[in-house]
N, C-alpha and C positions, 0 to 999 in steps of 0.2 A: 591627404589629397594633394596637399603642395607637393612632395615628394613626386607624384605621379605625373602629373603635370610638368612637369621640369624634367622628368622623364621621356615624356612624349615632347618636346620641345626640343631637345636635345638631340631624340631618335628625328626629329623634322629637320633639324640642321645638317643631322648626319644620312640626310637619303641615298639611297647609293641610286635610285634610279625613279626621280621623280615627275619622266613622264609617265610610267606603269601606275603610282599613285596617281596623278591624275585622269589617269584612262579607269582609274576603279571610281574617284570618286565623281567622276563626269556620270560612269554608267550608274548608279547610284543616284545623282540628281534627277535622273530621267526615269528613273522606277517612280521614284514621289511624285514625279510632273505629270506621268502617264496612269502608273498605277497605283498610288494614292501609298500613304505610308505605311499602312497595316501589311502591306506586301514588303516592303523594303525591309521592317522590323520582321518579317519572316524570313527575309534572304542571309538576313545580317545574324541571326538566331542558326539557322542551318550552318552557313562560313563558320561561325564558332565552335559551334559542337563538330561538327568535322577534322576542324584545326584540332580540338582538344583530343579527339578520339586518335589523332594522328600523332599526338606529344607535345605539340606545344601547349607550353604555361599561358593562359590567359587569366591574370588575377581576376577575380568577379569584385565588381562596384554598385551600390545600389544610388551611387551618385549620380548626377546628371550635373551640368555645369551651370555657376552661379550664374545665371541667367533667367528671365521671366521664362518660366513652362511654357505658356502660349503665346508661339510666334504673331509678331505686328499684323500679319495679312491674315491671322485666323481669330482675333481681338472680335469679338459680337460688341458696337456699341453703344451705349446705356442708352436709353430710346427717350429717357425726359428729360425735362426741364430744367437741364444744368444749372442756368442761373440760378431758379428759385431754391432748387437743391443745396446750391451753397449758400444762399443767404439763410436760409433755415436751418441747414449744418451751423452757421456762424451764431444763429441768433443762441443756439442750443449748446452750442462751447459759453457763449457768455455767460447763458444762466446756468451754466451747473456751477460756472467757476463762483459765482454771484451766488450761491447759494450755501457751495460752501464757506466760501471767505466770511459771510456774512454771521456764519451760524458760530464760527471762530474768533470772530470780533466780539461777538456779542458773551461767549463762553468760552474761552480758548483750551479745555478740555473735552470740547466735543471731538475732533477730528475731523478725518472726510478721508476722500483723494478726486484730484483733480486731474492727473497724468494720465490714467488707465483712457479714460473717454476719451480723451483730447487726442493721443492715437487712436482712439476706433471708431472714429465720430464718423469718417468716411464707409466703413464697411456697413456701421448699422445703419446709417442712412439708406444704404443700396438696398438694405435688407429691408427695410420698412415699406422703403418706396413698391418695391418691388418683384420682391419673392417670397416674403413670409404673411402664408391667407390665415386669416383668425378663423375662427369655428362657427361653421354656416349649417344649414340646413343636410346640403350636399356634400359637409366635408369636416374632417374633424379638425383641421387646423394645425399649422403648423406647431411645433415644440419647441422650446427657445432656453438653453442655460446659456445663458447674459453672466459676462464674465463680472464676479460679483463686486471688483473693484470701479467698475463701470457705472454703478447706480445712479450716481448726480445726471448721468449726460440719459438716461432714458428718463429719471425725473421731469427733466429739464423737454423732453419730445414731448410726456402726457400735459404738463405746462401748455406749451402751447397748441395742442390738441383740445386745450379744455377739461379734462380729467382729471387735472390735481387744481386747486385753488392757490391764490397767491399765502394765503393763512398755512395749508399744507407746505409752500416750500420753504416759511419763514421758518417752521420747524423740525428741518430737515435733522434727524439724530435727537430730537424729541418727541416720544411716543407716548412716555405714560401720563399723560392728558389726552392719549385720543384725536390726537389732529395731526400729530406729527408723520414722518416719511422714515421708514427705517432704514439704517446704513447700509445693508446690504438685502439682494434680493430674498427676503422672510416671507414665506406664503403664511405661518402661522398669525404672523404681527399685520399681513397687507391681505386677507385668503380673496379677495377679488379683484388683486393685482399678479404680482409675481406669482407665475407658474414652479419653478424651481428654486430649492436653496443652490448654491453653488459657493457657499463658502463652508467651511472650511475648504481649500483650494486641493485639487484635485478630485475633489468627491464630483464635482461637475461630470471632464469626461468618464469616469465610471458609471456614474448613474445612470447618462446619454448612450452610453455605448447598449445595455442591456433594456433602457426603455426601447431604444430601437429594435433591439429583439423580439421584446414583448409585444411591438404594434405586429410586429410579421407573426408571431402566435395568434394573436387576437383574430388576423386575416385568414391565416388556416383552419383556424377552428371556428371560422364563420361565423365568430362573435360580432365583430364589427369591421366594414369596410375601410381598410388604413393602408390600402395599395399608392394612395395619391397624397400624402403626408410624409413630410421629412420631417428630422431633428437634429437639430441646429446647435451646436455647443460651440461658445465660444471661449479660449481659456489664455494664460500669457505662456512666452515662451518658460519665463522662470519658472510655473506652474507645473512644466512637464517635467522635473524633476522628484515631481511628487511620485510615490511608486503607484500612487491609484490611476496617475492620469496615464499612464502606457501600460499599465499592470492586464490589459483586456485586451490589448490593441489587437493580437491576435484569434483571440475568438469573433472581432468583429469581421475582418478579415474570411473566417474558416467558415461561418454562418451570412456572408454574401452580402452582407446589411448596407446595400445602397440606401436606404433610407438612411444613412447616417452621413452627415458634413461634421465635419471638427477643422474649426477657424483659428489657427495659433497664431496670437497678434505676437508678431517678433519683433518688438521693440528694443531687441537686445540685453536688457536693465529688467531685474528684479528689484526688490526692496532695496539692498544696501549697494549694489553697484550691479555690476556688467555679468550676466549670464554666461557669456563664455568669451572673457575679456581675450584670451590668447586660443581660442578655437574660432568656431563659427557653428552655431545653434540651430539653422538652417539646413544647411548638409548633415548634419549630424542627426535630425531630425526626420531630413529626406531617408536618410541611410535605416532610418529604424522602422520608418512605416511603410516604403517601399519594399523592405524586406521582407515584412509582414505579411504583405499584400494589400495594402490601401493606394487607391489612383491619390499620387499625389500631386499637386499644382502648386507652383511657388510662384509668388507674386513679389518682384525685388525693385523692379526699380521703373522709376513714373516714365511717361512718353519722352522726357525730355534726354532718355539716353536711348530711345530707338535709333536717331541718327547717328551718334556716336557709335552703337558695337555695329551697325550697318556699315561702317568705315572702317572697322577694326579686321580688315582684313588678312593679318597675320597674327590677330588673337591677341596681340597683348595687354588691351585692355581687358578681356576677359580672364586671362592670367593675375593680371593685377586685382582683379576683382575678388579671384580666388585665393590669392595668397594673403590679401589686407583680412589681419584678423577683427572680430567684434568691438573688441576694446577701441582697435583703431577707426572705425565706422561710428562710435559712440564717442571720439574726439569730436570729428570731423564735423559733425551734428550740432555741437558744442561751441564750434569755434564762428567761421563764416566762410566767403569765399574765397579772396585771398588764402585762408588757410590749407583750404583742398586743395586748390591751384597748387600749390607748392607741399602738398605731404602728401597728395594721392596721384594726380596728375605729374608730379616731378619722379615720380618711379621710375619713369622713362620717357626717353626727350621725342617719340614721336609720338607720347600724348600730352606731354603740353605741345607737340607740333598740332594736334585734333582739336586743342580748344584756344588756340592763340588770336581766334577772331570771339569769342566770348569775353565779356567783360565779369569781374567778378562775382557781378550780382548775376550775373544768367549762371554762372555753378551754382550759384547758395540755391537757384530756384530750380537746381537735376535733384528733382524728387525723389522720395522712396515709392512702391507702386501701390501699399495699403494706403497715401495719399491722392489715389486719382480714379476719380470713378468709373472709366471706362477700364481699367485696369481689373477691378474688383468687378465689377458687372460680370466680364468675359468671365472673372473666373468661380464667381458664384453662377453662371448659367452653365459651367460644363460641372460644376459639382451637382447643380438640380437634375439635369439630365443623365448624369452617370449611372450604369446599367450595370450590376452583377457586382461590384465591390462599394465599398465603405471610401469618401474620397476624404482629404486633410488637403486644405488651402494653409499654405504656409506664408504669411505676408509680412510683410518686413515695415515697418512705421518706424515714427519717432515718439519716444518718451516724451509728454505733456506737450505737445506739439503747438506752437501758437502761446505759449508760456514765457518762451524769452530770455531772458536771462538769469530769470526768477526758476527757472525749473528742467528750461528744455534740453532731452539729452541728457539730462545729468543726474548725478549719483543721487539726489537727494531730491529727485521730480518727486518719487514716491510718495514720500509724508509731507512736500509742498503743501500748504491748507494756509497759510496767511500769507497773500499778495499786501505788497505796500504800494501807497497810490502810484508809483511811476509804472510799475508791472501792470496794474489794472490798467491805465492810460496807454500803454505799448499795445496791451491785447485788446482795448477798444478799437484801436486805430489799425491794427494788423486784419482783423476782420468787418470793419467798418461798423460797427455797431451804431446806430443814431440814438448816442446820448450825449449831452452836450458837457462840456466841462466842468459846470458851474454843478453837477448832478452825480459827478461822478464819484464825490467822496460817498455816495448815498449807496455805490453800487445797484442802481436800481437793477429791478427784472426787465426785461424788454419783451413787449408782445404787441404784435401790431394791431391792426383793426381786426374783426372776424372775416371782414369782405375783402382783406386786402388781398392779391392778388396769389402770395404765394402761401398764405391761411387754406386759399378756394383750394390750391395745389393740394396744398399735405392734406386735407382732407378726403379728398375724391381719390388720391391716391389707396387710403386705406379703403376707402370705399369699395373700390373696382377687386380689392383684395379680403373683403369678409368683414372687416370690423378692425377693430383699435386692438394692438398685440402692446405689452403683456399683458392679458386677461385671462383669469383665474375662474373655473366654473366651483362655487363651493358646496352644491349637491349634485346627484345626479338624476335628471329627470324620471327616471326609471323605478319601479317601485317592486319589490319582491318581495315575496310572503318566508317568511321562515318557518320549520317546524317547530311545533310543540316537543317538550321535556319528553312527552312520553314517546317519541319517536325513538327516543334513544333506550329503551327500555331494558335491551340486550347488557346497558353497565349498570343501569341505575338496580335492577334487581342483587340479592346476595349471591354469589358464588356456591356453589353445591358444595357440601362437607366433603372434606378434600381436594377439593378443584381449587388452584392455585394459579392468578393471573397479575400482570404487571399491569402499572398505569399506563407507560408504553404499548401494552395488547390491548387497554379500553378503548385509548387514542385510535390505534387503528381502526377498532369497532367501529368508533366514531366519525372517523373519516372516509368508510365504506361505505354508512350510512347516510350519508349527504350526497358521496355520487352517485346513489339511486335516488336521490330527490329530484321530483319533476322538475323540481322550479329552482333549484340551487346546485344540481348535479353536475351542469357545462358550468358553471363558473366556479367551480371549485379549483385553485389553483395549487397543487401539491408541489412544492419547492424540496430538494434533496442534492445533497454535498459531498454525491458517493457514500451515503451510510444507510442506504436505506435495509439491507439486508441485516444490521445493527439492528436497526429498529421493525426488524417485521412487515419491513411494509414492501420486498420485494413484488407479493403478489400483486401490486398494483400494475407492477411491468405491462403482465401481459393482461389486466383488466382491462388497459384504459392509457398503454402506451408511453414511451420519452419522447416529445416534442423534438423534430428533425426535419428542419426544411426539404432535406433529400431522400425522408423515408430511412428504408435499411437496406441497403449497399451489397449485405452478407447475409451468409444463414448464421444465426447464431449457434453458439458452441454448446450450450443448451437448449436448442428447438426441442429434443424431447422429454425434456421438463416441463409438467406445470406452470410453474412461473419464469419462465424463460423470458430474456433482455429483448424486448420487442422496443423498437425505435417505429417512428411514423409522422407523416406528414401531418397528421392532426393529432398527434398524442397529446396529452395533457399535463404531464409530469413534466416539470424543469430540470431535469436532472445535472445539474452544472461542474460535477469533478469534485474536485477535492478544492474547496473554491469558497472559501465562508464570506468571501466582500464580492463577488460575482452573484453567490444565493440571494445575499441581503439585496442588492443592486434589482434581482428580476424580481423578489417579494417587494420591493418597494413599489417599484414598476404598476403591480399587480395591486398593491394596497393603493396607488393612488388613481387607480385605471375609472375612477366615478367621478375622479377631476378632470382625468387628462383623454378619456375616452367617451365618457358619460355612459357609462358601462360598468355595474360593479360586479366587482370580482371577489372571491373570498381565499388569499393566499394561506397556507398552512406552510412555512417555511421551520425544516425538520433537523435539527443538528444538535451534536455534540455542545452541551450547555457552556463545559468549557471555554471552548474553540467557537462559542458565537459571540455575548455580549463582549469578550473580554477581544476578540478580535476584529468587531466591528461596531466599538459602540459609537466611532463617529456619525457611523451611517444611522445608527439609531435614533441619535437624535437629530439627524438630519431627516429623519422617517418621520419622528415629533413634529420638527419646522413645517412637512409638507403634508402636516394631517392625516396620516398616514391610516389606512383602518385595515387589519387583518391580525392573523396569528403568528408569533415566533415561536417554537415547539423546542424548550431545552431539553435534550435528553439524555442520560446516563448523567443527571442531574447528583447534585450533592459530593461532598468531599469522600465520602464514606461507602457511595454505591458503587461507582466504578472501580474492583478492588484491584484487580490486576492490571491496571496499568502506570498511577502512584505521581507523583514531583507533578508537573504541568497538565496531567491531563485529570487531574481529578478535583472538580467545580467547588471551592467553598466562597464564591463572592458574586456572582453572576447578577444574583438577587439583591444582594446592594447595588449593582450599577444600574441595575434595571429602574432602582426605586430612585434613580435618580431626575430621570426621566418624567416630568410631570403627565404628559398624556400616556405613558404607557400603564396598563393596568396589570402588575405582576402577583401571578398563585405559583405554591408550591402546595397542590392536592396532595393527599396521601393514597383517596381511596379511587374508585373508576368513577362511584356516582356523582363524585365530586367534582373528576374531570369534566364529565357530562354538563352538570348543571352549570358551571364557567362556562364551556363552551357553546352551550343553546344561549344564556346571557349575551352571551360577544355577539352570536348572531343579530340577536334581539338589539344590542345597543348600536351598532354598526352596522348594518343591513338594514332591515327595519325602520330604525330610526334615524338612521344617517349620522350618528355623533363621532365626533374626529376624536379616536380614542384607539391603541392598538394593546392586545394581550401578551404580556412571556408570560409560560406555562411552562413548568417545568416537569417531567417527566420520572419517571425512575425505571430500571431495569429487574427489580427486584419482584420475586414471586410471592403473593402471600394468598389469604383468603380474602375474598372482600365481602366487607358486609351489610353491604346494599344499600339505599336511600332511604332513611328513615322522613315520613313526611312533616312539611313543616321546619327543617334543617334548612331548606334552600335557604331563605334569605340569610342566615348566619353564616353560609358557604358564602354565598356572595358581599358578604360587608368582610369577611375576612376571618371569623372567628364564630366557634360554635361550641355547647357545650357537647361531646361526643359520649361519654360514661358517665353516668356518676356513681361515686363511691358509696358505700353502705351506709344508709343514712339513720343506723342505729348507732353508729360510731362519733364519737365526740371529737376526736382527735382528727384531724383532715391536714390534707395540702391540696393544691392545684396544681396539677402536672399542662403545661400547656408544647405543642409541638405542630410540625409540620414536617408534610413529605415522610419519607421511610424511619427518619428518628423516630414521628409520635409513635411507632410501633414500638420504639423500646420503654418511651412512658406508659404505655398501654401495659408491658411485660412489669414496670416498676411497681405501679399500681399494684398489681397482684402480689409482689414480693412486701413491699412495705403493709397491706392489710396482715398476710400470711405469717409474715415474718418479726411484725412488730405491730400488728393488732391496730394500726395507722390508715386509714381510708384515704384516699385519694378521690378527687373528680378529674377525669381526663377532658381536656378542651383541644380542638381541632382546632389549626389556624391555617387555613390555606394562604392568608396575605396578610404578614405582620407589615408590611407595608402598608396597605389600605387601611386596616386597623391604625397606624402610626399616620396618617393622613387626615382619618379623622379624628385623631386627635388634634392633631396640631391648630383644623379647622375650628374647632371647637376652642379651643385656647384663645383662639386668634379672635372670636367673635367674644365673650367674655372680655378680652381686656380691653375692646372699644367700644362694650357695652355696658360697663361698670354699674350702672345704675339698676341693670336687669337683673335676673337670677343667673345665675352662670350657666350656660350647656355641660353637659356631663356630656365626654367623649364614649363611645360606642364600648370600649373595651372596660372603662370605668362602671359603669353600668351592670356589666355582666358577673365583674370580679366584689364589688360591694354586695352582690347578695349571698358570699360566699365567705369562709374562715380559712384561717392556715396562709403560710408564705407560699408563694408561686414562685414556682420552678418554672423558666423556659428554657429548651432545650433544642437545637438546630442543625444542621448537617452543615452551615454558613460559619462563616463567621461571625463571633459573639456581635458584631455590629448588627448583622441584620435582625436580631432578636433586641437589642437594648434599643430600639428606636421606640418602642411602647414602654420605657420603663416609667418617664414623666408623668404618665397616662395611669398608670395603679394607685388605685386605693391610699390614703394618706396612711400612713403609718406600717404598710402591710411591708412583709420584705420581697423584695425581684432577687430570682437567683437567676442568672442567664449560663450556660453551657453550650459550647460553639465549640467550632473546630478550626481554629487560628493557629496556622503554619503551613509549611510545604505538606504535599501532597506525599503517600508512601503507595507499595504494591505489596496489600497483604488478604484473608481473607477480610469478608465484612467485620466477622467478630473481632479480629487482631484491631484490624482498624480502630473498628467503632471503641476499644479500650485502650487505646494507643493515645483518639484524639480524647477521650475521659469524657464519654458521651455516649457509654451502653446503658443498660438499667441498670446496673451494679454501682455506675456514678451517680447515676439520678438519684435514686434510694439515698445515696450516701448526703448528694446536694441538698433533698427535702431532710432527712433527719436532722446534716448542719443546721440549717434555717431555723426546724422548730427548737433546738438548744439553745440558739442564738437569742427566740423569743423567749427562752426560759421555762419552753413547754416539755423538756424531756433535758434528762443527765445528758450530758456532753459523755460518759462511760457508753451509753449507745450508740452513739457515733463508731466510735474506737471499737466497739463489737460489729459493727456492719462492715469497717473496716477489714477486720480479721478475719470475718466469717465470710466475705466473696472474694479473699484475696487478692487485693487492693496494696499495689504497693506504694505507700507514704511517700518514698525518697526516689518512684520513679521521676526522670527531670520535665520537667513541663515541654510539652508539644511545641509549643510555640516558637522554645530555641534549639530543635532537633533537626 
C-alpha cells in the first residue's frame, strides 16, 4: 500500500496537465453535491471498466485510505448524556481494575486481564446505552459475543446496575463455592448471565457468523419473528489470526447477513506484543472483508484530527498515516507528546508546520476514534441500519488505556493483573474516581447512591432498551410433547429373514418419522456437510428442501429424479459444504435456539465420525459451555467399517473425545432398536424435560439383520449396557463377550465358534455406552469413598457382571482406551481382556481389516480361551490349537507400529 501511494504522489508531482485533473475532479465534487455519492461511485465504476476494456492496467484495491470511513459532516451524534456516560465508563474501568488487582493480591494465581476492557470500555458503553434491546415481549433481543477478555469491565456494568453483589466481585475467579464470577464469559458456570462462550478465541466470530444465519432461517420458516434483531460479536484484532474467526467471512457475505456486526477492537497488541508491528492490521483486514463483500467502516482516529486532515491539503498527512507502521503507532502510544511531536509529526516539516501552535499535551490528547463516543455511535448506527450485507466496524484503541505506565500500549498490558499503589493512584486521578487517599491501599469498589443522578441514567437507559443485557434465558417457555417409543416402531421391530439394514438406514427411518410429527416435524433441524447421499438421506432434498434465502436460482441437473437438489426459501435442511466447524457452528445455533430464541429446535447434525469430533471438538465443548441440547450423528463410525478409504478417514477415537465432554451423552448402538430407543430418550430428556445434555451417536454403514427390540432391554440400552444372548446355560464352562457398534457382531460370531468348537458358552452383552457405564462408575466410586461409614454403591456394570462366571472379554472398533475405562468397575478378581484397534487407519475389505486390527472373532475366541488358561480353567495347548486351526499368525507385528 505504501508503494502505491508513493506511486500516486510521484504520478501527482509529475502531472503533465493539471488543470484537466482539476476540471475531472471539480466535475466529480459536483456529482456528490448535486447527486449524492451512489451516483459518483457508479460513474467512477463505468470510467474503470471502460478504461480496462480499452487496456489500461488499473491494479484493483480493496483498500480505502487510512482515514475514519465516515466523513465529519455525515458523523450522527450520540444523542445522551456525555457527561454521565463518561463518569460511569470511569467508574466501571476502576472496578474491574479493582477487582482484578484485588483478586491477585489476595491470590496471586488467580489471574485476570485488565487491558481488553480498558480499550473497549467506550464501544460497550455506546452499546449498552444505546443499541443492544434485551428480550421483551415484542422482540427477541439483541445477541452479544463479548469479547471474552473483556469480562471484569461488563462485571464491573452489572456491579453498578445491581446485578452482581459486592460478595460476587470479591470473588471474581472463584466459583467453586457458588458465589464467585467466572473469568470468562461461561453460560454453563453463569446459565443466567452470559449468552455466549467466546473463548477459546476465535470460536466467537464463527459461532456469530452462523447464529446469524440461523435467526434468518428461523424468520423463513416462520418459526419466530427475528427480522428486527442483530448479533453483535465483538473480538481483537490479534484474534483474527485465528482460522475460525475469517474462516466464514465469506459465507456471511454470500447469505446477505445484515443481521450481522463484527466489532474488531484494533488495539494493535495481542498477548506477547504488536499484531503487525511492521504492517498495519487495519487495511489488511479492510482488504480481506471488503473483498469478501462485508460494508466495512473503520473507525481511526478521535475528533481531535478532524481539523488536522481538514488542513492537509496536499495529503501528507494522510500519506504519513499510511506509511507509519503498527509497531510504530504502538510506540507513540507508549511514549507522550513530545515524542510524537518529533517521531510522527517530524516526517515532514509542514506537519510539524500543522501543529506548531499545539502544545505537547494537546498531541498526547489526538485520540484514537474507538476512544470517542460520537465516533463509535456514527459507526454503530450505520452498522444497525445496514441493508443487504454483513458490516465489520474496524476501530483502532489503545491497549489498557487509562493504565499508565503500568501497562498502556505495551507489550506486557496483556497479563498486567498487579497494579502497585502509584499505578492505582495514576488511574484514580486519570478518571477522577472519588476515593480519597487514605482508602486507596483498600482499592475499594466505587458505587454511588442508587438516586444519584447518573444511577437514574444507566438505568432508564436499559429501560427504554428491554432489560439489562448479558441475560441468559435457561429454559424455554414453550412446552412440546414428544412421541412415544412405539412411534418409531418401523426399527424397533426384527428385520424379515434376509432383509439386511444399516444403523445409518434406521437413523433415517427415524428422522423421517419426526418430520411427520405434528408437533416436532417444523423443528426438526437436519444439519449436513455435503454427505448426505453417504448417508441416505438424499431423499430429504426434495421432501422438505436446503434452506436458501434466494430459493433456486436454476433447474437442477436432476429435476427428473426423485430426489432431486431442491434448494428453497423455507427449506429446512442446513446443508453447509464440505464445512464440519460451519455444520457444528449452525447445530449449535439450533441446539441453543430455546436460549437464544425461546424456540426449541431439535438439530440432527450428520457427518463423517472421523471428520467431526476430531475436527471440532473445540466447538464441542463450547456446545457443553452453552448447554447445548440436540443430536451430533457420527457416521461411517468405527476404525473397521469405513473400509476403503484407510490412514485419516477411518474413526478409532471419536468416542473417547466425546467421553470427554461431561454434558455430552455418547452411544455406539449396534442394532436399529437401539438407535431408536437413544433417540426417543434424547427427545424425552431435552425437549420434554428441558435438561442441558447433548447426544453423539454414532452410526455404521454396514448391512446385517436386525433383531428387533426385545421388551424390557430399554433401560439397559439406556444406562449403557445390556445383557443381549445368553449362552447355553447347561454348560459350565462360560466367558462374557462384551461389545459395541459392528464389532459386537463378531462377538456374537465368536460365541458360536467357542460353544461349537470348544464346547465353551459365552453370554453376549450389548454395550451401546462404555462411557455412561464408566461414568457410573466412577459416580459410584466417588460416593463410597466420602461415605465410608455406609455400604458402598456397586456401580451399574459391577452388578451385572457379579452374577455371571468366566473372564470378560471386551472388544471395540475404538481404541483399547475407550473399552478399559470400565476395567476398575469389574468384579474383584475376575480377568478384563480388552481388544481395540490402536494405530493408523488402512483401506482394506472389513474382514482384512478387522484381522489386521486383531479384532475378528478368530481373536476374540483366541482372547476368551487365553484368559480361561490364564485362570487355570483349560491347557494353554488349546490356545495354540485355536491358534492354528483359524490361522492366526503369532509373529504377525502388532497394528499398533504398522
Amino acid at each position: 500500500m505504501s508503494a502505491q501511494l508513493d506511486q500516486l504522489t510521484a504520478a501527482a508531482a509529475n502531472d503533465p496537465d493539471t488543470l484537466e485533473t482539476k476540471e475531472w475532479l471539480d466535475a466529480l465534487e459536483a456529482v456528490i453535491e448535486n447527486e449524492g455519492t451512489d451516483r459518483a461511485h457508479y460513474l467512477m465504476e463505468r470510467m474503470v471498466d471502460l478504461a480496462r476494456r480499452r487496456g489500461a492496467h488499473i491494479p484493483f484495491s480493496s483498500n480505502t485510505a487510512y482515514v475514519n470511513t465516515i466523513p465529519t459532516h455525515l458523523e450522527e451524534h450520540c444523542p445522551g448524556n456525555l457527561e454521565y456516560e463518561e463518569r460511569l465508563r470511569s467508574w466501571m474501568r476502576w472496578n474491574a481494575m479493582a477487582m482484578v488487582v484485588k483478586a491477585n493480591r489476595a491470590d496471586g494465581d488467580l489471574g485476570g486481564h485488565i487491558s481488553s476492557f480498558a480499550s473497549l470500555a467506550n464501544m460497550l458503553g455506546i452499546g449498552f446505552n444505546h443499541f443492544w434491546r434485551a428480550p421483551t415481549a415484542d422482540h427477541g433481543g439483541d445477541l452479544l459475543y463479548l469479547q471474552g477478555h473483556s469480562s471484569p469491565g461488563i462485571y464491573a456494568r452489572a456491579f453498578l446496575e445491581g446485578r452482581l453483589s459486592e460478595d460476587q466481585m470479591l470473588n471474581f475467579r472463584r466459583e467453586v463455592d457458588g458465589k464467585g464470577l467466572s473469568s470468562y464469559p461461561h453460560p454453563k458456570l453463569m446459565p443466567t448471565f452470559w449468552q455466549f462462550p467466546t473463548v477459546s478465541m476465535g470460536l466467537g466470530p464463527l459461532m456469530a457468523i452462523y447464529q446469524a444465519r440461523f435467526l434468518k432461517y428461523l424468520h423463513a420458516r416462520s418459526i419466530a419473528d427475528t427480522s428486527n434483531r442483530k448479533v453483535w460479536v465483538f473480538c481483537g484484532d490479534g484474534e483474527m489470526d485465528e482460522p475460525e474467526s475469517m474462516g466464514a467471512i465469506g459465507m456471511a457475505a454470500r447469505e446477505r447477513l445484515d443481521n450481522l456486526v463484527m466489532v474488531v477492537n484494533c488495539n494493535l497488541q495481542r498477548l506477547d506484543g504488536p499484531v503487525r508491528g511492521n504492517g498495519k492490521i487495519i487495511q489488511e483486514l479492510e482488504a480481506d472483508f471488503r473483498g469478501a463483500g462485508w460494508n466495512v467502516v473503520k473507525v481511526i482516529w478521535g475528533p481531535g484530527w478532524d481539523a488536522l486532515l481538514a488542513k492537509d491539503k496536499d495529503g501528507i498527512l494522510q500519506r504519513v498515516m499510511m506509511e507509519t507502521v503498527d509497531g510504530e503507532y504502538q510506540n507513540y502510544k507508549a511514549k507522550d507528546g513530545a515524542y510524537v511531536r518529533k517521531n510522527f509529526f517530524g516526517k515532514h516539516p509542514k506537519l510539524l508546520e500543522m501543529v506548531a501552535n499545539m502544545t505537547d499535551d494537546d498531541i498526547w490528547r489526538l485520540t484514537r476514534g474507538g476512544h470517542d463516543p460520537h465516533k463509535i455511535y456514527a459507526a454503530f448506527k450505520i452498522a444497525q441500519e445496514n441493508k443487504g450485507s454483513p458490516t465489520v466496524l474496524l476501530v483502532k484503541t489503545v491497549k489498557g488505556f487509562g493504565m499508565g505506565k503500568s501497562g498502556e500500549a505495551r507489550n506486557t498490558a496483556h497479563q498486567t493483573k498487579k497494579l502497585d499503589d502509584e499505578a492505582i493512584r495514576e488511574m484514580r486521578d486519570r478518571f477522577a474516581i472519588p476515593i480519597p487517599d487514605d482508602k486507596l491501599a483498600e482499592i475499594p469498589f466505587f458505587k454511588p447512591a442508587d438516586d444519584a443522578p447518573e444511577m437514574v441514567y444507566l438505568h432508564k437507559r436499559r429501560e427504554l432498551l428491554g432489560g439489562y443485557l448479558p441475560q441468559r434465558r435457561p429454559q424455554a417457555a414453550e412446552s412440546l410433547p414428544v412421541p412415544a417409543l412405539s412411534a418409531f416402531q418401523n426399527v424397533l421391530d426384527a428385520t424379515a429373514e434376509g432383509r439386511e439394514i444399516s444403523t445409518t438406514q434406521s437413523f433415517v427411518r427415524i428422522i423421517s418419522t419426526l418430520l411427520r410429527d405434528p408437533n416436532l416435524g417444523q423443528r426438526i433441524v437436519p444439519i449436513l456437510v455435503d454427505e448426505s447421499r453417504t448417508f441416505g438421506m438424499e431423499g430429504l432434498f426434495r421432501q422438505i428442501g436446503i434452506f436458501n434465502q434466494q430459493g433456486q436460482l436454476y433447474e437442477p441437473v436432476d429435476k427428473d429424479q426423485v430426489m432431486y437438489y431442491r434448494e428453497d426459501k423455507a427449506g429446512q435442511i442446513l446443508q453447509e459444504g464440505i464445512n464440519e466447524a460451519g455444520g457444528m457452528s449452525s447445530w449449535i445455533a439450533a441446539a441453543t435456539s430455546y436460549s437464544t430464541n425461546n424456540r426449541i429446535m431439535i438439530p440432527f447434525y450428520t457427518f463423517y465420525s472421523m471428520f467431526g469430533m476430531q475436527r471440532i471438538g473445540d466447538l464441542a465443548w463450547a456446545a457443553g459451555d452453552m448447554r447445548a441440547r440436540g443430536f451430533l450423528m457420527g457416521g461411517t463410525a468405527g476404525r473397521t467399517t469405513l473400509n476403503g478409504e484407510g490412514l485419516q478417514h477411518e474413526d478409532g477415537h471419536s468416542h473417547v473425545m466425546a467421553a470427554t465432554i461431561p454434558n455430552c451423552l455418547p452411544y455406539d448402538p449396534t442394532f436399529a432398536h437401539e438407535v431408536a430407543v437413544i433417540v426417543q430418550d434424547g427427545l424425552r430428556r431435552m425437549v420434554a424435560e428441558q435438561e442441558d445434555v447433548f447426544y453423539y451417536i454414532t452410526l455404521m454403514n454396514e448391512n446385517y439383520e436386525q433383531p428387533g427390540l426385545t421388551p424390557g432391554t430399554e433401560a439397559g440400552i439406556l444406562k449403557g449396557m445390556y445383557l443381549l444372548k445368553a449362552g447355553d446355560a447347561s454348560i459350565k464352562q462360560r466367558v462374557q463377550l462384551v461389545g459395541s457398534g459392528t464389532i459386537l457382531r463378531e462377538s456374537i460370531f465368536a460365541a458360536e465358534l467357542l460353544q461349537k468348537d470348544f464346547g465353551i458358552a459365552a453370554d453376549v452383552w450389548s454395550a451401546p455406552s462404555l462411557t455412561l457405564i464408566a461414568r457410573d462408575g466412577q459416580d459410584a466410586e466417588r460416593w463410597s469413598m466420602v461415605h465410608p461409614t455406609d455400604a458402598p454403591r456397586l456401580p451399574y456394570v459391577t452388578q451385572l457382571m457379579e452374577k455371571t462366571t468366566g473372564p470378560i472379554i471386551a472388544t471395540t472398533d475404538y481404541m483399547r482406551l475407550f473399552a478399559e475405562q470400565i476395567r476398575a468397575f469389574m468384579p474383584k478378581g475376575r480377568t478384563y481382556k480388552v481388544l481395540g484397534t490402536d494405530g493408523f487407519g488402512r483401506s482394506d475389505s472389513r474382514v482384512k481389516l478387522r484381522e489386521f486390527f486383531e479384532v475378528n472373532r478368530y481373536y476374540i475366541v483366541v482372547a476368551a480361551l487365553k484368559s480361561l488358561a490364564d485362570e487355570g480353567a483349560i491347557a494353554t495347548s488349546v490356545v495354540a490349537e485355536a491358534i492354528a486351526k483359524y490361522g492366526i499368525n503369532p509373529d504377525k507385528p502388532n497394528p499398533v507400529t504398522q
